[in-house]
TORSELO-158782 format. One line per field, with one value per residue (C-alpha): x, y, z; residue in three letters. Coordinates in nm, 2 decimals, always signed. Layout:
residues N
px c(X,...) .
py c(Y,...) .
pz c(Z,...) .
aa c(ala,...) .
END
This chain:
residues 362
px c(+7.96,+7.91,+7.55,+7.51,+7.13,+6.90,+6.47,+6.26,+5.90,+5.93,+6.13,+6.47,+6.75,+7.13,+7.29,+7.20,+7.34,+7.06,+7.08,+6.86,+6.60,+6.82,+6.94,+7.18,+6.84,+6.69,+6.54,+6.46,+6.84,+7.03,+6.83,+6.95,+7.34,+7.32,+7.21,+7.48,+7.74,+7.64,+7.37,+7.13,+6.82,+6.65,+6.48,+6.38,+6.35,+6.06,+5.75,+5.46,+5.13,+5.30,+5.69,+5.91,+6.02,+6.40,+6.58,+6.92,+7.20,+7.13,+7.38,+7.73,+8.03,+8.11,+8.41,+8.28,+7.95,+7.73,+7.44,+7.15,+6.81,+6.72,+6.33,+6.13,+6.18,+6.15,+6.00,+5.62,+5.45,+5.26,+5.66,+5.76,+5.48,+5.48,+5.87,+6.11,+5.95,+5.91,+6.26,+6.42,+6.21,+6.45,+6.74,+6.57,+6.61,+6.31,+6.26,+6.07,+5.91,+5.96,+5.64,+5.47,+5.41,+5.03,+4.82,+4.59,+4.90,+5.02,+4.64,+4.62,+5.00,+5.04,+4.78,+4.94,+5.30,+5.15,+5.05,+5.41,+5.53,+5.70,+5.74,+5.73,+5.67,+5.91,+5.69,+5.86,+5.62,+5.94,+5.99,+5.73,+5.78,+5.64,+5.32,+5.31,+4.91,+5.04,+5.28,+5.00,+4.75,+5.04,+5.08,+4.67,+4.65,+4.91,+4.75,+4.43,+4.47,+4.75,+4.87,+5.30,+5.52,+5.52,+5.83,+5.80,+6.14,+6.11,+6.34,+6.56,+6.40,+6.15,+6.16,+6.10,+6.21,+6.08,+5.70,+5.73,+5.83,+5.58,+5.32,+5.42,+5.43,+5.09,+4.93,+5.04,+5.41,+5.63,+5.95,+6.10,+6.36,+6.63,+6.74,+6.61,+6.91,+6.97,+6.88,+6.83,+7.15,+7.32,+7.67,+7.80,+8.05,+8.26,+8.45,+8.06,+7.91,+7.63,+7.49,+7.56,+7.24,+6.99,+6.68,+6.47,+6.68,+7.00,+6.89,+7.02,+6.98,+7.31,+7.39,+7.72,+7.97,+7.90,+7.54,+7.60,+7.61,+7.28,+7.16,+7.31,+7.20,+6.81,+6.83,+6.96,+6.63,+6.41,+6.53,+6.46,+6.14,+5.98,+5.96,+5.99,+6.28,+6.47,+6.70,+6.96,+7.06,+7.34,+7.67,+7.78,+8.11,+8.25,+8.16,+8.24,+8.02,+7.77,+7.84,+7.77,+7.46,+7.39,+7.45,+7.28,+6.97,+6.92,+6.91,+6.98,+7.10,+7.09,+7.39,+7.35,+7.61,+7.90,+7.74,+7.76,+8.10,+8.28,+8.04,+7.82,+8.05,+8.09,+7.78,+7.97,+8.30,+8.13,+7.95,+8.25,+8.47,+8.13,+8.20,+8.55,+8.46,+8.21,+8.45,+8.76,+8.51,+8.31,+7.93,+7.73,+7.50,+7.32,+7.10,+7.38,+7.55,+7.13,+7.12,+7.42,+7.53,+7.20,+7.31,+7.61,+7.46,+7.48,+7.15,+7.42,+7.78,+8.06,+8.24,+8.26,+8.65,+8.96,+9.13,+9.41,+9.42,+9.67,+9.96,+9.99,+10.36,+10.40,+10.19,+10.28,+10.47,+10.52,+10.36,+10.29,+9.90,+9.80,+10.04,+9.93,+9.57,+9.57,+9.48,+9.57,+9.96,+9.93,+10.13,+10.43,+10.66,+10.97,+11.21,+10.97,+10.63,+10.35,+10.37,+10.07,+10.09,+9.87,+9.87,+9.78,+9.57,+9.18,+9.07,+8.87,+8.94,+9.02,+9.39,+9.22,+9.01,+9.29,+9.55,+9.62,+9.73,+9.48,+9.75,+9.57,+9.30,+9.04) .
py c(+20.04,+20.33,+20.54,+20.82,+20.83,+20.77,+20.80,+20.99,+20.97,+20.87,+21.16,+21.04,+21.26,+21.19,+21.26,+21.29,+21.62,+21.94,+22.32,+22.37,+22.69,+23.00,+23.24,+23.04,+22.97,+23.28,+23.27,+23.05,+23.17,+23.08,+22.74,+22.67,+22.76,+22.50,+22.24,+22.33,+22.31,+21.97,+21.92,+21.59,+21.79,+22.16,+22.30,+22.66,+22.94,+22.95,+23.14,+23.29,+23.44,+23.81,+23.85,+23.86,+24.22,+24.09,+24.29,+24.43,+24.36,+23.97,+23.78,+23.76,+23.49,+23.31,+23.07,+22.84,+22.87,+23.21,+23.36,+23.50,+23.70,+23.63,+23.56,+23.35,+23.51,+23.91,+23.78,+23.75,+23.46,+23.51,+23.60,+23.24,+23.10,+23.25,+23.29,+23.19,+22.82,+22.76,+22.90,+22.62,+22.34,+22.41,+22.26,+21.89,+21.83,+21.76,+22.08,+22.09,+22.38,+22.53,+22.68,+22.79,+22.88,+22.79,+22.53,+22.83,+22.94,+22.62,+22.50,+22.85,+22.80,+22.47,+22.45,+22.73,+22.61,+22.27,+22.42,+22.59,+22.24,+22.16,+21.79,+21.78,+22.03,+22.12,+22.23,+22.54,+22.53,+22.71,+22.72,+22.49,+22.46,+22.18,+22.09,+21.87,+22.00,+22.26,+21.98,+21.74,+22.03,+22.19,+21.86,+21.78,+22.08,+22.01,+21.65,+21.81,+22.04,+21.86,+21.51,+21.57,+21.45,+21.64,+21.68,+21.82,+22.02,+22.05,+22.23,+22.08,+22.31,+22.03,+21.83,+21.52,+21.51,+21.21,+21.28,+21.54,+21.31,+21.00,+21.31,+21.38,+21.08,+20.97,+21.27,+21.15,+21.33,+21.14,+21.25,+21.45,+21.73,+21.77,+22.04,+22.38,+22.64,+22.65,+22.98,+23.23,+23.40,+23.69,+23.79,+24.16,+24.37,+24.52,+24.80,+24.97,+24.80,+24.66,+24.33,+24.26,+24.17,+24.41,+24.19,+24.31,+24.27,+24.16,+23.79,+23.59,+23.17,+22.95,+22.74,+22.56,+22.29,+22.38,+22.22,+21.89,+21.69,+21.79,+21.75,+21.41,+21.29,+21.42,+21.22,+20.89,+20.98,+21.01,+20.71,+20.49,+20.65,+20.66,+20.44,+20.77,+20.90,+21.22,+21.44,+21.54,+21.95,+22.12,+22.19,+21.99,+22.10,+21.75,+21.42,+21.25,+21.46,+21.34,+21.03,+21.06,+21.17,+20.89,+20.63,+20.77,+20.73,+20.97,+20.92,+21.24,+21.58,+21.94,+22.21,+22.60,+22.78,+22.52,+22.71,+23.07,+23.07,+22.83,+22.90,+22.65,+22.46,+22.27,+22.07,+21.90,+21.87,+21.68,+21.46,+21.38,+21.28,+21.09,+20.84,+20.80,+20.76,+20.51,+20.35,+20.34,+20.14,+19.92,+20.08,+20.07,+20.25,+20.56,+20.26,+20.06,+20.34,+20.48,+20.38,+20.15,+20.33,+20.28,+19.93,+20.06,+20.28,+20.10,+20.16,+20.15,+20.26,+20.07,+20.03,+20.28,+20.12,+20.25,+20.14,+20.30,+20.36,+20.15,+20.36,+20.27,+20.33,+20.32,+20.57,+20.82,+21.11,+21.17,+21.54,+21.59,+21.70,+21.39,+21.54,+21.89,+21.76,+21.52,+21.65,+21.38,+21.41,+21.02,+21.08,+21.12,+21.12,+20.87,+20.85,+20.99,+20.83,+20.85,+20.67,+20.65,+20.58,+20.29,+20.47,+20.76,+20.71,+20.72,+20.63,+20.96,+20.92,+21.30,+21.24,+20.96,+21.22,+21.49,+21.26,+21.37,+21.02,+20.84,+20.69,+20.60,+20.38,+20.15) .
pz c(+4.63,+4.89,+4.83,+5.02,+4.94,+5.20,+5.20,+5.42,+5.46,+5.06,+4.99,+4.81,+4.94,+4.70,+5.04,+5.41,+5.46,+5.44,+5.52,+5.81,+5.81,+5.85,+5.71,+5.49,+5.28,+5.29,+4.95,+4.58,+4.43,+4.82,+4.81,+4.42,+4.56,+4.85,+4.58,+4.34,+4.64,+4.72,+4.98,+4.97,+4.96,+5.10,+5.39,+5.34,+5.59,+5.81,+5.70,+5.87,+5.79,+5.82,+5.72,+6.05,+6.18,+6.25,+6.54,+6.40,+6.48,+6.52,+6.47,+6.61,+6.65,+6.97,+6.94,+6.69,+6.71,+6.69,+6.88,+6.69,+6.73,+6.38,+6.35,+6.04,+5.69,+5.65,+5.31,+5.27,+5.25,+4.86,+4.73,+4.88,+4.71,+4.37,+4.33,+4.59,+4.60,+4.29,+4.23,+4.44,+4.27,+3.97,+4.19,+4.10,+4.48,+4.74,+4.89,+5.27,+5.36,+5.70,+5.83,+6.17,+6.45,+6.58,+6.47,+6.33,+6.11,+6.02,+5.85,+5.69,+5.56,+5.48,+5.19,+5.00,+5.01,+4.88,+4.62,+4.56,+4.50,+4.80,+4.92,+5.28,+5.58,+5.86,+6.16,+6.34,+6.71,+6.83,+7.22,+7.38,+7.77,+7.86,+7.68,+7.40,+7.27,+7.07,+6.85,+6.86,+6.73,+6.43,+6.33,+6.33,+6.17,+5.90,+5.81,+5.76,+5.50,+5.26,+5.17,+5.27,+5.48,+5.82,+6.03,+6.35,+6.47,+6.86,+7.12,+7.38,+7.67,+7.75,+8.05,+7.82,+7.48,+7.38,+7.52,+7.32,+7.00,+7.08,+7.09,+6.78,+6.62,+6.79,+6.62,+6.22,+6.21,+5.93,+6.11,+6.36,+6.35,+6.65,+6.82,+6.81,+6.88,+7.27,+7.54,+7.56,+7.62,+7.65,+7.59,+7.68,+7.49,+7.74,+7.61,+7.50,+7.81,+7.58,+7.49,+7.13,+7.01,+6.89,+7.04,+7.35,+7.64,+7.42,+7.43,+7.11,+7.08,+7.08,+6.78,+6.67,+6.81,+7.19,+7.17,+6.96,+7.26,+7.38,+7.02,+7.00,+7.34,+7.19,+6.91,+7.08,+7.31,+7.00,+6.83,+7.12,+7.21,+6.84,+6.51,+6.26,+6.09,+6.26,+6.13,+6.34,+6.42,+6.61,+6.56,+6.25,+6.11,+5.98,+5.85,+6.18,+6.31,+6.05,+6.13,+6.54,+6.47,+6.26,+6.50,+6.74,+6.52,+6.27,+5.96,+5.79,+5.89,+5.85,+5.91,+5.93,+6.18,+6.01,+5.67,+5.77,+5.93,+5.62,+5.35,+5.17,+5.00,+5.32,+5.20,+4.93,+5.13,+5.40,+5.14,+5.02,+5.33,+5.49,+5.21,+5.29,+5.61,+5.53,+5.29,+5.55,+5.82,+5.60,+5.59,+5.25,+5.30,+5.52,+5.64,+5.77,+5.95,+6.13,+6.49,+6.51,+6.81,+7.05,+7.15,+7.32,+7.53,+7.88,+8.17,+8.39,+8.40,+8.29,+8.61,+8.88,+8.91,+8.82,+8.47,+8.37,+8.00,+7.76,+7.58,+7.22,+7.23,+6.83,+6.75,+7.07,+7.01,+7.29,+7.28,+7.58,+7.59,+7.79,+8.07,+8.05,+8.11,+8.36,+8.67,+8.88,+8.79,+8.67,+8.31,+8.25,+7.92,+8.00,+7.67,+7.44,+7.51,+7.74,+8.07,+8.32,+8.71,+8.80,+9.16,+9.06,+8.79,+8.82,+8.47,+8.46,+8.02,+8.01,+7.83,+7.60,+7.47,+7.43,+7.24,+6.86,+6.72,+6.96,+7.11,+7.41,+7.46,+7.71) .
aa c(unk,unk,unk,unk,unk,unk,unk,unk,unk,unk,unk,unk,unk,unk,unk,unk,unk,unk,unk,unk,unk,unk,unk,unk,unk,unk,unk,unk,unk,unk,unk,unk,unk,unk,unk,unk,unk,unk,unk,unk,unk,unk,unk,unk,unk,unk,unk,unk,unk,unk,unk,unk,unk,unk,unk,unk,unk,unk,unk,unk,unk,unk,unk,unk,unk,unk,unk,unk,unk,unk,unk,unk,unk,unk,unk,unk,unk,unk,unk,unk,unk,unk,unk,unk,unk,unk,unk,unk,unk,unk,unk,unk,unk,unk,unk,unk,unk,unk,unk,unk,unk,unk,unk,unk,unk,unk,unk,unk,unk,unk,unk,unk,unk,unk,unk,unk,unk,unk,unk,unk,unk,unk,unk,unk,unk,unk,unk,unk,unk,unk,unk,unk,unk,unk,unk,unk,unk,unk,unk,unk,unk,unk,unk,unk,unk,unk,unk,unk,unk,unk,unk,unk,unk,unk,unk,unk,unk,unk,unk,unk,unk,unk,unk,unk,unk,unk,unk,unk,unk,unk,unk,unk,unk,unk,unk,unk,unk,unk,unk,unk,unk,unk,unk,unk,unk,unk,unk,unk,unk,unk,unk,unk,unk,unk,unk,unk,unk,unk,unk,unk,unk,unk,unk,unk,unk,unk,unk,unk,unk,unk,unk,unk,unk,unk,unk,unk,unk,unk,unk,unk,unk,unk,unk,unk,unk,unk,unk,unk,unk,unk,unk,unk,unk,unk,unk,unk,unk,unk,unk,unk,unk,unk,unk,unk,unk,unk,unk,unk,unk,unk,unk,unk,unk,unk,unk,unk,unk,unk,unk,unk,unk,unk,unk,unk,unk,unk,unk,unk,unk,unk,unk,unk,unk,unk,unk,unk,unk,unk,unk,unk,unk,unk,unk,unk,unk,unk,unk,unk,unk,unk,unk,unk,unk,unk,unk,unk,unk,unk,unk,unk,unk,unk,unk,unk,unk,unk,unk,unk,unk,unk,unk,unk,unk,unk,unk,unk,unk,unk,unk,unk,unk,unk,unk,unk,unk,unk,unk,unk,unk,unk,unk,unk,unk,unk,unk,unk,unk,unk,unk,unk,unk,unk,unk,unk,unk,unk,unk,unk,unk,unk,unk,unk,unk,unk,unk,unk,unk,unk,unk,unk,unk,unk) .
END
């Protein structure tokens, strides 16, 4: 029998897929609809000691994936505490708080959302450069003052990641949290001539599928670096993309862009089609599926020769994509199906990766 359940730190989540802090969680009665709609467990928006002063307008569309200027929560602090919190707790599910930003804030935070009821801490030390002190001190901080699980969530503008992480876990951290959004950026509206966020100089952060790679690569880093749990972040729209992040060594998730531009009943639907996925390869479990993917990551490359893919001529269609791509003029369709040219062929992989019925293979 499949289970989708997986454990954290001692925090039993029903499935590995979360909201991430955003605005999708925004409150107690958004955090109850997230649970209701499927998700394994809740992460609330990030607080502060004063409520954020958000720029308007902040958030916009791009492709798949949006650009925002959104800040931590516009709501204070003692309304978290004494209703939005508690609000959530209804849900039944483990609920981690979201807090930051300095050490000072964090140890002034953390004792009063412990006392909310929430069952871990997601450390927001937001945009770091490249000194780890400030993670070592939040999550010092954190430890000092209440008895939770701490997860750290850390940016991918570091030079190291995984220095970053080993700080981390050196200094007490139960888990760690990957990626951040990625910038900033800026994107211009040319028929007013202006950028399109509200922020100081236009600048929004990147989220959605254009940065899973680098949020994948991070967590493949992470896993091999450190011996805590991670929850993977960026650009989740799908249960295979669940389940890349998995292998690479998480061993849960969280989703927000995927959220906001489908709506939140994408939390059950990927639930739901990660344990067919599950089912239709053979894993049991979360536990089965965490990290499978690290021993198949080569130190060096494959082969710096040319291999010409194989055409899987019973299930080509002979659509035509692996033509349109191939850059090298190597494929050709001949009565129907793909054909490559050994000659001209440089096993680049490009049409592998563009083919519909995966009709091409190494």
């Amino acid at each position: 029998m499949i289970s989708l359940s997986t454990e954290i730190a001692g925090l039993e989540f029903r499935n590995p897929i979360l909201p991430a802090a955003g605005p999708i969680v925004r409150n107690g009665a958004s955090l109850i609809e997230i649970a209701n709609k499927g998700a394994g467990g809740l992460v609330a928006k990030t607080v502060s000691t004063e409520p954020a002063e958000v720029p308007r307008p902040n958030m916009a569309k791009i492709g798949d994936g949006l650009m925002n200027a959104e800040l931590w929560s516009e709501i204070p602090l003692e309304q978290w505490v004494e209703k939005e919190y508690p609000k959530a707790k209804e849900a039944g599910l483990p609920l981690i708080a979201s807090i930051g930003y300095t050490a000072e804030e964090i140890e002034e935070i953390a004792p009063q959302v412990a006392e909310a009821g929430v069952d871990g801490l997601e450390l927001s030390t937001h945009y770091l450069g490249h000194d780890p002190s400030p993670v070592v001190e939040a999550v010092e901080a954190a430890k000092s003052v209440v008895d939770l699980p701490v997860f750290v969530k850390l940016s991918p503008h570091v030079l190291d990641i995984t220095d970053f992480a080993k700080s981390a876990e050196d200094a007490g951290a139960d888990g760690i949290v990957a990626i951040n959004t990625v910038g900033p950026a800026l994107t211009i509206d040319v028929n007013s001539e202006r950028p399109i966020m509200g922020s100081e100089n236009g600048y929004g952060w990147l989220s959605g599928p254009a940065i899973k790679p680098i949020a994948v690569r991070c967590v493949a880093d992470i896993a091999r670096a450190v011996d805590i749990p991670i929850f993977g972040v960026g650009g989740i729209k799908d249960e295979q993309d669940v389940a890349e992040f998995l292998m690479a060594g998480a061993s849960a998730v969280q989703i927000c862009t995927a959220a906001i531009t489908r709506g939140t009943k994408i939390f059950g639907l990927i639930a739901d089609n990660l344990r067919k996925f599950m089912n239709a390869r053979g894993y049991n479990s979360i536990e089965e599926l965490s990290g499978v993917a690290l021993r198949h990551l080569p130190e060096e490359p494959l082969r710096t020769t040319a291999k010409q893919p194989e055409v899987l001529t019973s299930d080509c269609t002979g659509c035509g994509l692996c033509v349109k791509h191939c850059t090298f003029d190597a494929v050709t369709i001949v009565g129907g199906k793909a054909r490559i040219d050994p000659a001209k062929c440089t096993g680049c992989g490009l049409c592998v990766s563009v083919c519909p019925p995966e009709a091409l293979r190494f």
